[in-house]
C-alpha positions as CSV (number, residue, x, y, z in Angstrom):
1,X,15.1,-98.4,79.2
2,X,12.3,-100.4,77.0
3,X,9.1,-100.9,79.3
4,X,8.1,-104.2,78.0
5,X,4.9,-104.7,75.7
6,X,1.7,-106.1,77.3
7,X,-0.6,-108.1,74.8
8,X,-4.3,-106.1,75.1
9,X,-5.8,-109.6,75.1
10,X,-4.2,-109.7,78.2
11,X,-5.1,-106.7,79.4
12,X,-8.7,-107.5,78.5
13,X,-9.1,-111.0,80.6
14,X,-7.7,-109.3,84.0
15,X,-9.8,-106.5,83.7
16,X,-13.0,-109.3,83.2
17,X,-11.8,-111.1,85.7
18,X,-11.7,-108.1,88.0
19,X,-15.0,-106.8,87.2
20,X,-16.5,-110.5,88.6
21,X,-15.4,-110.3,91.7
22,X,-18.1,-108.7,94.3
23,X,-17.6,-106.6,96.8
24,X,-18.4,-106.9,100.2
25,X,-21.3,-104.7,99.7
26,X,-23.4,-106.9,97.4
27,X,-23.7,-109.2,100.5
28,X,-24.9,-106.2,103.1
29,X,-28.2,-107.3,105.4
30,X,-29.9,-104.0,106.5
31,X,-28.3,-102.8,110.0
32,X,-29.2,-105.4,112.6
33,X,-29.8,-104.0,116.5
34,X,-28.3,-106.7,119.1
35,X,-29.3,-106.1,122.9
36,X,-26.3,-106.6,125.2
37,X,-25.4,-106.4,128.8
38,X,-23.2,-103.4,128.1
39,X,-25.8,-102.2,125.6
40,X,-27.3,-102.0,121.8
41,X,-25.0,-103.5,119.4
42,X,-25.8,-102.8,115.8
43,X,-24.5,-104.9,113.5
44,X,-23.9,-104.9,109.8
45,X,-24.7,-108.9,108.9
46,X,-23.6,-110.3,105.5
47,X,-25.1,-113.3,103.7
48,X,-24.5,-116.5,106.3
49,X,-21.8,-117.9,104.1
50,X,-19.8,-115.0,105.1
51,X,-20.3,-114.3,108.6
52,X,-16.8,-113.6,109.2
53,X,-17.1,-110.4,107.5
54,X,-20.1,-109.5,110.0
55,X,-19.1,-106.6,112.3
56,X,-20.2,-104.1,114.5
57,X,-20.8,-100.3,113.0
58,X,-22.2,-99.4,116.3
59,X,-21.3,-99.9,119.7
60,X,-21.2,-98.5,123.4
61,X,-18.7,-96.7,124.2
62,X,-17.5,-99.2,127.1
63,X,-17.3,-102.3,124.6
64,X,-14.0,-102.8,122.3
65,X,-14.5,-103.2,118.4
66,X,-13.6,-106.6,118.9
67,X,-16.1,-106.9,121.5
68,X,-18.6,-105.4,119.2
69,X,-17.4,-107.7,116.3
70,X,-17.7,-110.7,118.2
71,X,-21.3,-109.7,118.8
72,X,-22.1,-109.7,115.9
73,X,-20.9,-112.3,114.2
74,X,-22.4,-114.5,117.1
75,X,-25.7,-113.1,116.0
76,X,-24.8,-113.8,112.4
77,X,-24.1,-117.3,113.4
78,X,-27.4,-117.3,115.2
79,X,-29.5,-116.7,112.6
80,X,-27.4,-119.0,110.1
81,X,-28.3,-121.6,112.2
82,X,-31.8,-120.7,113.1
């Protein structure tokens, strides 16, 4: 069976193209504390164009990850619009 030929050129342009797209990472705030009823919260905050990737890295023990989440992208939110 003949694997058929990619042109390096190619290659070449999605290997560019996948070395321009950032991760994640390149947009971490330093680990934000958030006081809740159930207790601290800390949150890993992104820049405020992506606050849907904000989540919780932290949490009590009684709260959900989703709880913990939500937290924190509420305080994302927050200080987007502060």
């Amino acid at each position: 069976m003949k694997v058929p030929s990619v042109p390096a050129a190619l290659i070449l342009s999605a290997v560019a193209v996948a070395g321009c797209v950032p991760s994640p990472a390149s947009f971490e705030s330093a680990p934000v504390q958030v006081q809740t009823a159930q207790g601290v919260v800390t949150c890993q905050l992104y820049t405020p164009e992506r606050v849907y990737w904000d989540r919780a890295i932290d949490r009590p023990n009684s709260m959900s990850v989703q709880q913990g989440d939500a937290v924190c992208r509420a305080e994302g939110e927050r200080r987007k619009n502060s």
